[in-house]
SERO-4910 file (N, C-alpha, C, O; in steps of 0.05 Angstrom, whole numbers):
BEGIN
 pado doro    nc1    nc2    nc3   cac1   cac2   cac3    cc1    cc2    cc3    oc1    oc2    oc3
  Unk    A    -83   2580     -9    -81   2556      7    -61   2536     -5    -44   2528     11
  Unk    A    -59   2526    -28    -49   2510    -41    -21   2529    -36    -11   2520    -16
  Unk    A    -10   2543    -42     14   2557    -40     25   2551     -4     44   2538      4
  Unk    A      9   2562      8      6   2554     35     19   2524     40     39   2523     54
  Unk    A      8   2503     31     12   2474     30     40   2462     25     54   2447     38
  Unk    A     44   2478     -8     67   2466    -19     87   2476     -3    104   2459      2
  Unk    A     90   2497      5    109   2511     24    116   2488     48    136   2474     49
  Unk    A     98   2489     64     90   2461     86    103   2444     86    117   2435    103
  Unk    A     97   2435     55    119   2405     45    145   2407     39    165   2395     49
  Unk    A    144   2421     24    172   2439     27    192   2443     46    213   2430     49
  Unk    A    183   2461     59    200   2463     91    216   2440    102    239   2436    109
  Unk    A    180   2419    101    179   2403    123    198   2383    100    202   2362    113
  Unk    A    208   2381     82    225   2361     70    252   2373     78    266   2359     91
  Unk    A    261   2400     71    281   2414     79    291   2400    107    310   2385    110
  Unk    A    276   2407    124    286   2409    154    287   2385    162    301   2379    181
  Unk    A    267   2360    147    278   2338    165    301   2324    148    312   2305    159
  Unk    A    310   2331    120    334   2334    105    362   2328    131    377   2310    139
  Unk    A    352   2365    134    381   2369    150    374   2351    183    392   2345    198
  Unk    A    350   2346    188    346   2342    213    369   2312    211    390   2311    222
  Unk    A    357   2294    196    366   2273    187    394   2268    187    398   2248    201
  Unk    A    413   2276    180    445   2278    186    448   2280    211    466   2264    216
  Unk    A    440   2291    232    441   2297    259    435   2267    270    452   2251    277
  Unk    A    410   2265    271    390   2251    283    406   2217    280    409   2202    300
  Unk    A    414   2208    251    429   2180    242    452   2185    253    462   2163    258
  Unk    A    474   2209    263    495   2217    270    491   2203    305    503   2185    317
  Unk    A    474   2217    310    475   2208    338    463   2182    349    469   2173    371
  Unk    A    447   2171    334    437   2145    341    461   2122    335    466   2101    347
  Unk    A    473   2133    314    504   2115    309    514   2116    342    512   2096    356
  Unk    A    523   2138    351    540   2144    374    519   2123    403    526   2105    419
  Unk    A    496   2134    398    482   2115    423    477   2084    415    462   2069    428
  Unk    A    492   2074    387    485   2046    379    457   2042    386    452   2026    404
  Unk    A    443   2051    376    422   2044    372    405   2030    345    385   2039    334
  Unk    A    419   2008    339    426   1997    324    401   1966    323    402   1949    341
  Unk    A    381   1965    298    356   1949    301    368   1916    300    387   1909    287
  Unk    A    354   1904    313    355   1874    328    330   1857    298    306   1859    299
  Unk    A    348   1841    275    336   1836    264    326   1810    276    340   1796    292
  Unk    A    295   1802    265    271   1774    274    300   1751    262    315   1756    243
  Unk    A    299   1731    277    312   1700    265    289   1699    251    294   1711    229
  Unk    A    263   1692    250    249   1682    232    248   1693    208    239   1682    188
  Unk    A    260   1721    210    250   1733    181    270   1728    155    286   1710    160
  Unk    A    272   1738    127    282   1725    114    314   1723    114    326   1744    121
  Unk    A    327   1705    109    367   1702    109    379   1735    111    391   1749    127
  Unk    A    371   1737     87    389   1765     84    382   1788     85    392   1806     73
  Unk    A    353   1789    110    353   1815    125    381   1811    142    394   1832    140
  Unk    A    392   1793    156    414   1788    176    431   1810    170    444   1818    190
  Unk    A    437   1825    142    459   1840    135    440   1863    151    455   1881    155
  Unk    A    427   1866    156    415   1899    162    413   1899    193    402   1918    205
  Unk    A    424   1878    207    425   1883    230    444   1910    235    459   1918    217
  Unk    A    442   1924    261    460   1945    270    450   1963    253    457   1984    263
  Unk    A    439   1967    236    428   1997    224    412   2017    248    393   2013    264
  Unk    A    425   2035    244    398   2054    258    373   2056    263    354   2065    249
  Unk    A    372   2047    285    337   2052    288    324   2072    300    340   2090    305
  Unk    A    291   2080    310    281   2105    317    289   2129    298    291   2151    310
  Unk    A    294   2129    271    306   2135    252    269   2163    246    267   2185    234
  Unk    A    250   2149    260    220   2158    246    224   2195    267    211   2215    260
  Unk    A    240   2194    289    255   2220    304    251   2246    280    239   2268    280
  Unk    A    269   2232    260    267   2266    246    242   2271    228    242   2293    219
  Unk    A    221   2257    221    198   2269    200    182   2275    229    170   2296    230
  Unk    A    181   2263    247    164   2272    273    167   2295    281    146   2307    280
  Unk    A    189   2310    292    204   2337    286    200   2350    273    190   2371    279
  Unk    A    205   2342    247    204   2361    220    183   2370    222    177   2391    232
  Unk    A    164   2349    209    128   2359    206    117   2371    236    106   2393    232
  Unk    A    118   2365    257    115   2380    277    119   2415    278    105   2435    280
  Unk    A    143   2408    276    157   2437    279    146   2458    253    140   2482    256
  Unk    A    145   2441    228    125   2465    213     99   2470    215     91   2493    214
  Unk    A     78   2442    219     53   2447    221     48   2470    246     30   2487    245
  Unk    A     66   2467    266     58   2476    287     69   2522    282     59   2543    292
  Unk    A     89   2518    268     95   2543    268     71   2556    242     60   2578    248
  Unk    A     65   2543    216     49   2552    196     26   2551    209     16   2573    203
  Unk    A     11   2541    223    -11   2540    238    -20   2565    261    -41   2569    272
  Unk    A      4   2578    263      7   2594    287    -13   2612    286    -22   2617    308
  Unk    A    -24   2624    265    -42   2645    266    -72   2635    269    -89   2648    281
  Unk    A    -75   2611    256   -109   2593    261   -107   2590    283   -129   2596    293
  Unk    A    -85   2580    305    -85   2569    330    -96   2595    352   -110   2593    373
  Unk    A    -86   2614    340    -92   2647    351   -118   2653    353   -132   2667    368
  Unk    A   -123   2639    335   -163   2642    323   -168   2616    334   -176   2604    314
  Unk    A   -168   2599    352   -181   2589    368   -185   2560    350   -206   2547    350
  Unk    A   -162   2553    334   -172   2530    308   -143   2515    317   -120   2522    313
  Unk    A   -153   2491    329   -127   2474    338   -129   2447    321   -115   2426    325
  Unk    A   -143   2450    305   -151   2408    285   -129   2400    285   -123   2381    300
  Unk    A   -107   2413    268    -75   2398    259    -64   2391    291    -59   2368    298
  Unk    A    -60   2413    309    -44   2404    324    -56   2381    343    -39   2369    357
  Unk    A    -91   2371    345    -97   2355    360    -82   2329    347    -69   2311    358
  Unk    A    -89   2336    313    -89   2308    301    -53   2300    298    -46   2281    284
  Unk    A    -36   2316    312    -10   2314    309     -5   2303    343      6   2281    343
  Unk    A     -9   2311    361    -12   2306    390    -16   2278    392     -1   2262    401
  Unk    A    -40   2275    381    -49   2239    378    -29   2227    363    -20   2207    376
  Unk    A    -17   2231    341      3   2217    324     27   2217    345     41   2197    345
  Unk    A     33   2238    365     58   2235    371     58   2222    400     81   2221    411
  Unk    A     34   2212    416     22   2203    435     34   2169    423     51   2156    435
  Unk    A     22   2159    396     36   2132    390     64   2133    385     76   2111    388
  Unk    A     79   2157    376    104   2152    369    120   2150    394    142   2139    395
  Unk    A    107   2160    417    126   2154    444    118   2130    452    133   2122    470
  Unk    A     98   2114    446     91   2084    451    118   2081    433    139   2083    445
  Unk    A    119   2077    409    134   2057    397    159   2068    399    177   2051    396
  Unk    A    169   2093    403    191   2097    424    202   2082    441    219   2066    434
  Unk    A    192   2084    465    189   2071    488    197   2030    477    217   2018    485
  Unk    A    182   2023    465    182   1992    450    214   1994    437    231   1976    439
  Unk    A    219   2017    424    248   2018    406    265   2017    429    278   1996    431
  Unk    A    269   2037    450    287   2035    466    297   2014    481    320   2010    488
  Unk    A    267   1995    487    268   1968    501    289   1955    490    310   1947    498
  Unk    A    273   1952    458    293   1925    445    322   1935    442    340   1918    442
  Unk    A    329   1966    440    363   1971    442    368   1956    459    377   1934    456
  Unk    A    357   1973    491    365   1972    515    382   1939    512    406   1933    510
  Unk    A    356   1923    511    361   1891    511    373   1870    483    378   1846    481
  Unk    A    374   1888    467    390   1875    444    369   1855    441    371   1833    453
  Unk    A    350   1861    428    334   1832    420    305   1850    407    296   1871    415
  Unk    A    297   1836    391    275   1843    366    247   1843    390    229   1851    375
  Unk    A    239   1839    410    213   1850    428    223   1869    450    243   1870    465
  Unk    A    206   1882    447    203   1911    469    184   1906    484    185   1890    502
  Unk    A    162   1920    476    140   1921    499    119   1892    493    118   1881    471
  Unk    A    106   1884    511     89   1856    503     66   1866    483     59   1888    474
  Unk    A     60   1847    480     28   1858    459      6   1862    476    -15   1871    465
  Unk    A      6   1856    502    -22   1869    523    -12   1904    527    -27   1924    526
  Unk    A     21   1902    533     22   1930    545     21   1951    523     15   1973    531
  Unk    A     26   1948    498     20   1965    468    -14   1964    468    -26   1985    461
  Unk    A    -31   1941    477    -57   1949    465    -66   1963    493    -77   1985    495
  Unk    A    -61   1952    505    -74   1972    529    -60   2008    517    -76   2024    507
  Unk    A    -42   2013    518    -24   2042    515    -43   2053    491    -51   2077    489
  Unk    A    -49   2030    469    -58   2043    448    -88   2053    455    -95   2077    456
  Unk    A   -101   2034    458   -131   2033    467   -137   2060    486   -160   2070    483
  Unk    A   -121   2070    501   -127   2092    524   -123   2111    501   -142   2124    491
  Unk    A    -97   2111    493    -96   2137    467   -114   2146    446   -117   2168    435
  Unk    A   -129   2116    442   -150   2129    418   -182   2140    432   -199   2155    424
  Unk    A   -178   2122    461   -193   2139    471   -197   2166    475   -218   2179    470
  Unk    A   -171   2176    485   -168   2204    498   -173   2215    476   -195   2226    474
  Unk    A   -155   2216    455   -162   2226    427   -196   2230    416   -205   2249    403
  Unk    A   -211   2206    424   -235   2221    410   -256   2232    435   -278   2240    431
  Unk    A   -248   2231    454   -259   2232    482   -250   2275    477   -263   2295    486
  Unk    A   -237   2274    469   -219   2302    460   -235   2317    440   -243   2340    442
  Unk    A   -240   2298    417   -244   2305    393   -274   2314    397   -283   2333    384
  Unk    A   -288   2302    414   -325   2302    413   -326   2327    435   -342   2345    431
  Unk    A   -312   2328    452   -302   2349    470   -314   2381    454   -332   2398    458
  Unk    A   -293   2377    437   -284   2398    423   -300   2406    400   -293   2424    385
  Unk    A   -326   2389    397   -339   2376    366   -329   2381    341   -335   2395    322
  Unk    A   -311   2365    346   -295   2359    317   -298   2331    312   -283   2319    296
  Unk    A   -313   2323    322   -324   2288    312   -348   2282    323   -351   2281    348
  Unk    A   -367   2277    304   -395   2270    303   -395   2245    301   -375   2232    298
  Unk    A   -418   2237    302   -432   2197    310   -441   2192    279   -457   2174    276
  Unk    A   -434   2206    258   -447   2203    234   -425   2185    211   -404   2193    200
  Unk    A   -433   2170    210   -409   2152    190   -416   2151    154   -428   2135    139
  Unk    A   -406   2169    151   -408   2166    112   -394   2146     95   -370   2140     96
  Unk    A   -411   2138     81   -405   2120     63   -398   2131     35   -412   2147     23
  Unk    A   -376   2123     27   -361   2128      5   -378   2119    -12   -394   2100     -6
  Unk    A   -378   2134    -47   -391   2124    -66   -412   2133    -72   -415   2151    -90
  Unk    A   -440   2117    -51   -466   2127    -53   -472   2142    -37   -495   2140    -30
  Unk    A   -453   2163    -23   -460   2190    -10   -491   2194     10   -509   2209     11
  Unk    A   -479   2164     26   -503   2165     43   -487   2170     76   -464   2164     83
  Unk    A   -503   2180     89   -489   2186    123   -508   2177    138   -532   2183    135
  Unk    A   -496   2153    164   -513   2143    171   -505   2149    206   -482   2146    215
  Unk    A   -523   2157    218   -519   2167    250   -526   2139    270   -545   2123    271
  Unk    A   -503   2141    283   -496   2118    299   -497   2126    324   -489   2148    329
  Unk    A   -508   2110    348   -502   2119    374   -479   2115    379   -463   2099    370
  Unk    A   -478   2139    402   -447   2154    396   -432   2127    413   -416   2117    398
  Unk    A   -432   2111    444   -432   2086    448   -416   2072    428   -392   2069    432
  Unk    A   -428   2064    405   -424   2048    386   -404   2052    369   -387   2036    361
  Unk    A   -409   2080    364   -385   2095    346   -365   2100    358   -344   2099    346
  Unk    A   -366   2107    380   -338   2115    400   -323   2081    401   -299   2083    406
  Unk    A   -330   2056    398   -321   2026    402   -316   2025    384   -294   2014    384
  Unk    A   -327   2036    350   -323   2016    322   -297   2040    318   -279   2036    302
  Unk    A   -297   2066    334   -266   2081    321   -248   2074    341   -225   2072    331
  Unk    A   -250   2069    375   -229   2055    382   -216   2031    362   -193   2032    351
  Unk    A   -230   2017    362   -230   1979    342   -212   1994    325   -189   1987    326
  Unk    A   -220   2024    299   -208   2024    273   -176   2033    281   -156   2026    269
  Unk    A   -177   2051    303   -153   2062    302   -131   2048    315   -108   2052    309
  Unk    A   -138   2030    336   -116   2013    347   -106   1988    317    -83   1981    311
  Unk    A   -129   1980    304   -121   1967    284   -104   1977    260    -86   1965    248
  Unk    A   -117   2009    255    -90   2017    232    -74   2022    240    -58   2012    223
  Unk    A    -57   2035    262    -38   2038    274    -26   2009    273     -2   2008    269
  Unk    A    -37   1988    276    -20   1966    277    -19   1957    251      0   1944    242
  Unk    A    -35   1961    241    -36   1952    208     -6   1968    198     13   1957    187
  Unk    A     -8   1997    205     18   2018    194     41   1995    201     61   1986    190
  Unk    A     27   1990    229     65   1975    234     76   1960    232     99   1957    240
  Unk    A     56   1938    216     61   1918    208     81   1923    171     97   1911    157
  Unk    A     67   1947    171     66   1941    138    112   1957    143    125   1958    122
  Unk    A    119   1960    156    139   1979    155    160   1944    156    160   1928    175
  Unk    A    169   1943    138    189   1912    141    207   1910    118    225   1893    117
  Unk    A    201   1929    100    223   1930     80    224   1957     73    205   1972     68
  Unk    A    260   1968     70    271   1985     57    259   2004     48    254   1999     24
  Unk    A    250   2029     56    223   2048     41    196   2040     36    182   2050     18
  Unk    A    189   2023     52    165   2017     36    141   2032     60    124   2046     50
  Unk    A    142   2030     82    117   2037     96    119   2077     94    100   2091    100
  Unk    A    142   2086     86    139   2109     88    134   2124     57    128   2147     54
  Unk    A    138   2106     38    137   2110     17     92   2115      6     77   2132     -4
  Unk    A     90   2084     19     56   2087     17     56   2107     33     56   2126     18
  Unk    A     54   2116     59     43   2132     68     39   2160     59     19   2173     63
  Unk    A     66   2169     44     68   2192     30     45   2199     10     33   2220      8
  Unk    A     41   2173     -6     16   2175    -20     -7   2177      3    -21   2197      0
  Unk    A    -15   2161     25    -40   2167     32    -39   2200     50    -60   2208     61
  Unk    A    -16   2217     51    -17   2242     63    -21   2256     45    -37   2274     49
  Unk    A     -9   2254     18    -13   2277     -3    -42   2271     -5    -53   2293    -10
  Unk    A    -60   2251     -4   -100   2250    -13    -94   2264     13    -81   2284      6
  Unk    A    -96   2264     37   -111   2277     63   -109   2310     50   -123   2330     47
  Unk    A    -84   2303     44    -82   2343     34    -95   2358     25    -99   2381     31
  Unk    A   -108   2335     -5   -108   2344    -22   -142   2349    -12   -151   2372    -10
  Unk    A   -159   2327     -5   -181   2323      7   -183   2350     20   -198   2364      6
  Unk    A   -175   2362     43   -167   2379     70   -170   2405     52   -183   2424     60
  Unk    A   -159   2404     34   -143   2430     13   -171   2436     -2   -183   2458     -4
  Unk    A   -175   2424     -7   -210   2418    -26   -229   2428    -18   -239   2445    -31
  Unk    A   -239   2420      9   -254   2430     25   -251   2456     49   -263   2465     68
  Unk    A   -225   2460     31   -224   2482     48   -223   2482     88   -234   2499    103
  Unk    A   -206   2457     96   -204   2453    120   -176   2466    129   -158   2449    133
  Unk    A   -172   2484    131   -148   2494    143   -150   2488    178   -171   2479    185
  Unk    A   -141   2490    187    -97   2490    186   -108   2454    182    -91   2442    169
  Unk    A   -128   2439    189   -122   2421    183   -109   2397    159   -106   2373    161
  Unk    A   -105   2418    138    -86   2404    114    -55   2413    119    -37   2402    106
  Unk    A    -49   2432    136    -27   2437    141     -3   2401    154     18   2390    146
  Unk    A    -19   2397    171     -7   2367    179      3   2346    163     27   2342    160
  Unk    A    -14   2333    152    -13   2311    125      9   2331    103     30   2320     95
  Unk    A      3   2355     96     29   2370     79     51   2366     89     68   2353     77
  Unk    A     55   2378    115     79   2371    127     89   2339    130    111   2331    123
  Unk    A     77   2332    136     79   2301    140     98   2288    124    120   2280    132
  Unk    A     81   2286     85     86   2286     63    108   2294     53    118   2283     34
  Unk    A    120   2320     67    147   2330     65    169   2315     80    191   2307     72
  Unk    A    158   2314    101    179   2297    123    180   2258    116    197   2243    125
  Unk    A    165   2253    104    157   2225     96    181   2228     66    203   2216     67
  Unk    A    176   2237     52    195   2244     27    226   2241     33    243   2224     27
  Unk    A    228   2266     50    258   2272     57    271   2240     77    295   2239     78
  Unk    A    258   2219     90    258   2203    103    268   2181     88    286   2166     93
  Unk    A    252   2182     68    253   2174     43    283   2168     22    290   2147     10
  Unk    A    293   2185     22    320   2194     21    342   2176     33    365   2170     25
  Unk    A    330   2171     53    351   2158     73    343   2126     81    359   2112     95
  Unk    A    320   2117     72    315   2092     83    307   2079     52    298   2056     51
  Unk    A    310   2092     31    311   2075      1    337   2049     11    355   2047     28
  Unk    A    322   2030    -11    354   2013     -6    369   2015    -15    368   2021    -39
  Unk    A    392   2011     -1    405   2003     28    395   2014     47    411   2031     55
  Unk    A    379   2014     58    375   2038     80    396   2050    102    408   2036    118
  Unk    A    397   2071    101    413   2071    125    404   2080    150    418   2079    170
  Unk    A    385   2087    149    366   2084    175    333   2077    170    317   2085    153
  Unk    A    327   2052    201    303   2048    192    281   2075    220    290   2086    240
  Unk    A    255   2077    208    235   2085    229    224   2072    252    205   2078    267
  Unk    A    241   2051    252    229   2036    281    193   2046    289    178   2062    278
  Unk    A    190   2030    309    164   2032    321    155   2057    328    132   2058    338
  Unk    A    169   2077    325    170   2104    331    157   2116    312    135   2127    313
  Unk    A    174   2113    290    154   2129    273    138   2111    250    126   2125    234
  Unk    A    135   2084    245    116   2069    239     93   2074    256     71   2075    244
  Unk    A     91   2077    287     72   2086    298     61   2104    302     37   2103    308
  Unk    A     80   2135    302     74   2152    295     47   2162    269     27   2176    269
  Unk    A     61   2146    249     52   2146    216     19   2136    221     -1   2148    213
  Unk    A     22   2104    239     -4   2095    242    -25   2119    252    -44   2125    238
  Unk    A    -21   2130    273    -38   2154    292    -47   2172    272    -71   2180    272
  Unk    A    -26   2179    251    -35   2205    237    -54   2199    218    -71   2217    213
  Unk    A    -54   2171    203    -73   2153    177    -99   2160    203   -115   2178    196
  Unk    A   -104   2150    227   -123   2142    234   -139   2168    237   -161   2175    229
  Unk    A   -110   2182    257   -136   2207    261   -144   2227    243   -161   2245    247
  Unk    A   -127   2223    218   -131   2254    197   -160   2243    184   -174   2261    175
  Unk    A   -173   2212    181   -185   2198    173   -202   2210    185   -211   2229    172
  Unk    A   -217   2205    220   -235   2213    229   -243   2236    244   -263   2240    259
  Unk    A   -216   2255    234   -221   2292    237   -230   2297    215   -245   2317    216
  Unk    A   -229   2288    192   -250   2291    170   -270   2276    160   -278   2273    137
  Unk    A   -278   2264    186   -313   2246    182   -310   2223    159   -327   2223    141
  Unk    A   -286   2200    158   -297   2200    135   -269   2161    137   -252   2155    121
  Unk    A   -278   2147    161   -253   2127    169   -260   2109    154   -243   2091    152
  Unk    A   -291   2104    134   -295   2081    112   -270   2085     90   -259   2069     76
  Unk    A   -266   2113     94   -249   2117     63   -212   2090     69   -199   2076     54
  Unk    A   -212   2095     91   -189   2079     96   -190   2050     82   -168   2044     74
  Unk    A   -207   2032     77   -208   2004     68   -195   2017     40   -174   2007     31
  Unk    A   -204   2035     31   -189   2046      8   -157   2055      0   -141   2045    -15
  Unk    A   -155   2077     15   -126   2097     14   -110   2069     41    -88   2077     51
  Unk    A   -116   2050     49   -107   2033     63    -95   2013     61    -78   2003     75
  Unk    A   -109   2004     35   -113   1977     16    -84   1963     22    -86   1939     19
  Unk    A    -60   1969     29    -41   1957     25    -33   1954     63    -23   1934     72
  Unk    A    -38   1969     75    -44   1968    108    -56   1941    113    -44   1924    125
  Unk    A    -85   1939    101    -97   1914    102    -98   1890     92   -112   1871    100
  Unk    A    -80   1893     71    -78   1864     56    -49   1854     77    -44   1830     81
  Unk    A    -30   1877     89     -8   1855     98    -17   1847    124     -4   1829    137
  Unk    A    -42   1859    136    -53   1848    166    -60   1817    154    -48   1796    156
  Unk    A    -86   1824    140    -96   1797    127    -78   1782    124    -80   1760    134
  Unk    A    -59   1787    112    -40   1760    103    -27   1748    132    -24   1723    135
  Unk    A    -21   1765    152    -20   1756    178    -36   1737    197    -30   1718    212
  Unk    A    -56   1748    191    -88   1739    208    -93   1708    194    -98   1688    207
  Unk    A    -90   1711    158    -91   1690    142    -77   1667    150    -87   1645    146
  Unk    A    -46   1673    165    -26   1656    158    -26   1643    186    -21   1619    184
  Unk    A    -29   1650    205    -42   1641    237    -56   1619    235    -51   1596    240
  Unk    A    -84   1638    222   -105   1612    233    -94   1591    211    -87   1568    217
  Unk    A    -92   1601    190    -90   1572    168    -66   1557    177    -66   1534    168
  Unk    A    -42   1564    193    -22   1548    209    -28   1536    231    -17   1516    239
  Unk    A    -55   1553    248    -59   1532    277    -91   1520    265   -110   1522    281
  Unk    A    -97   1511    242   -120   1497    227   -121   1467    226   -135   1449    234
  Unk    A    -82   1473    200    -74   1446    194    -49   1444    208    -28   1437    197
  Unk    A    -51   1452    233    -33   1434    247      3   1434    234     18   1415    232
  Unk    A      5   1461    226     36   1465    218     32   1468    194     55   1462    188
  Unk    A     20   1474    169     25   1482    148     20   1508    143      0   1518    154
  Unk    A     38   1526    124     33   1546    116     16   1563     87     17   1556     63
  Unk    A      2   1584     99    -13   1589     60      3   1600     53     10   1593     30
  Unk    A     22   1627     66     47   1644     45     67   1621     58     64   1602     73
  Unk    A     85   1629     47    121   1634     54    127   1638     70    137   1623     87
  Unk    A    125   1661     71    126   1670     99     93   1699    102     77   1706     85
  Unk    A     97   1709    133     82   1733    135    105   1749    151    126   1743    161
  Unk    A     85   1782    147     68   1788    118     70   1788     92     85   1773     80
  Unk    A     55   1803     81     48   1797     48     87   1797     39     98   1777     30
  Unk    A     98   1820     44    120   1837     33    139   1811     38    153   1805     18
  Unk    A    143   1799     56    162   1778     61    157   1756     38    177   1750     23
  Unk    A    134   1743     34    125   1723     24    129   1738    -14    143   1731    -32
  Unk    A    115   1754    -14    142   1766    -47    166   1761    -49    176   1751    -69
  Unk    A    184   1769    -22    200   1775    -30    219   1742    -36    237   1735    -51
  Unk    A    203   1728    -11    209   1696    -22    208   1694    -52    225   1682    -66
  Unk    A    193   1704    -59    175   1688    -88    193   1700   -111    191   1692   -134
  Unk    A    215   1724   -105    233   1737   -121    231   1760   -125    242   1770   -145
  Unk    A    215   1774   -108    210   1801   -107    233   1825    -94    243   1827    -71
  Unk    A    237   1840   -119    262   1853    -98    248   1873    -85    224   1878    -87
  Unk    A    270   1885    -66    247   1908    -46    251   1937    -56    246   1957    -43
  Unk    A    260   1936    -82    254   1964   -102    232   1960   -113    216   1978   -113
  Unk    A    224   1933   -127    205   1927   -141    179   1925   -112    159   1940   -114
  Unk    A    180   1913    -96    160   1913    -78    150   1949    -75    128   1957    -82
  Unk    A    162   1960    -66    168   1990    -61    149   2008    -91    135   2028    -89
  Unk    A    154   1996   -107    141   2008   -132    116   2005   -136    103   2023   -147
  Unk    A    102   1977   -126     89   1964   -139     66   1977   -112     44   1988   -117
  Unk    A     77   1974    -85     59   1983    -64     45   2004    -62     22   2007    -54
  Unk    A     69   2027    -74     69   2043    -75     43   2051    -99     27   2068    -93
  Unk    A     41   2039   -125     30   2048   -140     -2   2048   -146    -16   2064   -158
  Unk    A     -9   2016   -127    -33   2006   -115    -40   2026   -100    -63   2033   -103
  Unk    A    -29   2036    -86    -38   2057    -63    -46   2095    -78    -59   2114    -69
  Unk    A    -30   2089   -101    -45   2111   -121    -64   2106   -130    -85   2117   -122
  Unk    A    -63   2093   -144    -91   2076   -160   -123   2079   -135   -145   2091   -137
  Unk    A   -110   2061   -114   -135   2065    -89   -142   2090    -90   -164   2099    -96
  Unk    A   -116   2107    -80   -133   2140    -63   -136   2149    -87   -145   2172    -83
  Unk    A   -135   2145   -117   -157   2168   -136   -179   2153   -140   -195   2163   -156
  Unk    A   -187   2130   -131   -217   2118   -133   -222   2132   -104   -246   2137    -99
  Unk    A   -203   2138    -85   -222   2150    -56   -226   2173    -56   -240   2183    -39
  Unk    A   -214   2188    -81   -220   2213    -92   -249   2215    -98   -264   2231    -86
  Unk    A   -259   2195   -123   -282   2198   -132   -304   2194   -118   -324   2208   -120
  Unk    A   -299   2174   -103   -305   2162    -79   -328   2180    -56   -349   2172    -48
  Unk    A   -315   2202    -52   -319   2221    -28   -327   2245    -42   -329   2264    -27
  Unk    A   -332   2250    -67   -335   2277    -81   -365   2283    -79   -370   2307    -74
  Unk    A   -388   2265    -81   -417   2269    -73   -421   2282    -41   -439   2297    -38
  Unk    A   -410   2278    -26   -413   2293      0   -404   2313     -1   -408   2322     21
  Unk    A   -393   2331    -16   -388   2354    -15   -392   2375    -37   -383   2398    -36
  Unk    A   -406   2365    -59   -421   2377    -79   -437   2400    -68   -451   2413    -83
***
């Protein structure tokens, strides 16, 4: 299996490698070129006209291998990876759709924020409306740590995983605002799904997150700074779908406050910076929001941000390692 995996990643770095030359080639030609925020900081302004929907080739990539390495489980009647890739690519045509708007119209909003939560909200429905279908998701919610599982009416649980997954998906897409950074964490939180998946012996379902991890890498490559292409809403959203659902195809969406930790501190710092601005009546607690902006005020470069996010998010997923190891003793 593990041979199986690395291959996965492999490939899937290869192909969206080459996918990648193509993909920045032609989005040059359709100027599709990202509409930076006035509010955000001075000298994003230089990164206007970069490539956007740039998230096209790891979507592809990982697709196209999970779905071909998978081919023989799928034969045997075992579809986990490709549901939990279907759902990921269900948000990446939302934030598609939002990318093309803002080309279309040259300006930093696409779709409103009712018509994304409605689009999202139906999606996480169908997704676990799918998943219970199929029983690949139970009403039982485990708690990390003290290896306790606690059964929820299903009602209840079907609302608290709508609530989680429309929020990390937005959490993913919030966190995507500087130069490598949202694809960089994520790479770390796909190599734990793997590694987790790989552990327990969940095939083809570790095949996805492998691939992913490959195509997140090779992405990687190309959106370090300088970037020369960003993932737009496309595949920041994409990225969000896959955190949420690889989370609750393996029973287990508490672990996210964890392998998340940097998802949720830049919401918070959002949520933080709102109310505490409509409180006192015009004052601010950061610099700016989110977290990543308000560093980078403070003198933070976005290599060093990139490092530092990145390394927090290691640190997290090997405590979500230890974390999750009593349930499967």
């Amino acid at each position: 299996m593990i041979v199986t995996l690395l291959l996965a990643c492999g490939i899937s770095f290869l192909l969206t490698l080459v996918l990648g030359k193509f993909v920045i080639a032609e989005l040059r030609k359709l100027h599709a070129g990202q509409e930076i925020r006035k509010e955000g900081p001075s000298w994003h302004a230089g990164k206007a006209g970069t490539p956007t929907m740039g998230g096209i080739m790891f979507i592809v990539g990982s697709g196209v291998v999970a779905f071909a390495m998978g081919w023989e489980n799928m034969l045997r009647g075992e579809f986990d990876h490709l549901y939990v890739y279907l759902f990921a690519l269900i948000f990446g045509l939302i934030g598609f759709v939002d990318d093309y708007r803002k080309v279309r119209q040259h300006q930093n909003e696409g779709l409103t924020a009712k018509q994304k939560f409605i689009l999202q909200l139906a999606a996480a429905v169908l997704f676990l409306t799918l998943m219970r279908y199929e029983g690949l998701l139970t009403n039982a919610l485990y708690i990390p740590f003290v290896n306790v599982t606690l059964e929820v009416n299903w009602i209840l649980y079907l609302a608290f995983a709508a609530f989680v997954i429309v929020g990390c998906v937005n959490a993913v897409n919030l966190t995507d605002g500087i130069d490598g950074q949202s694809s960089s964490v994520t790479f770390v939180v796909m190599v734990f799904f793997t590694a987790a998946a790989a552990l327990w012996k969940l095939m083809p379902l570790a095949l996805f997150p492998a691939a992913l991890a490959g195509g997140l890498a090779a992405f990687f490559c190309y959106n370090h700074h300088p970037a020369k292409v960003f993932m737009g809403d496309t595949g920041s959203l994409f990225m969000g779908g896959a955190v949420a659902a690889l989370a609750f195809a393996m029973d287990m969406p508490l672990i996210l406050i964890l392998v998340g930790i940097i998802y949720i501190l830049e919401t918070l710092s959002d949520i933080i910076q709102v109310a505490y601005f409509k409180a006192t009546h015009g004052k601010r607690f950061f610099k700016m929001a989110p977290l990543h902006h308000h560093l980078e005020l403070s003198g933070w470069s976005e290599a060093k941000l990139v490092t530092v996010f990145s390394g927090v998010t290691i640190v997290c997923c090997i405590l979500a390692w230890f974390g999750i190891q009593g349930r499967y003793c």
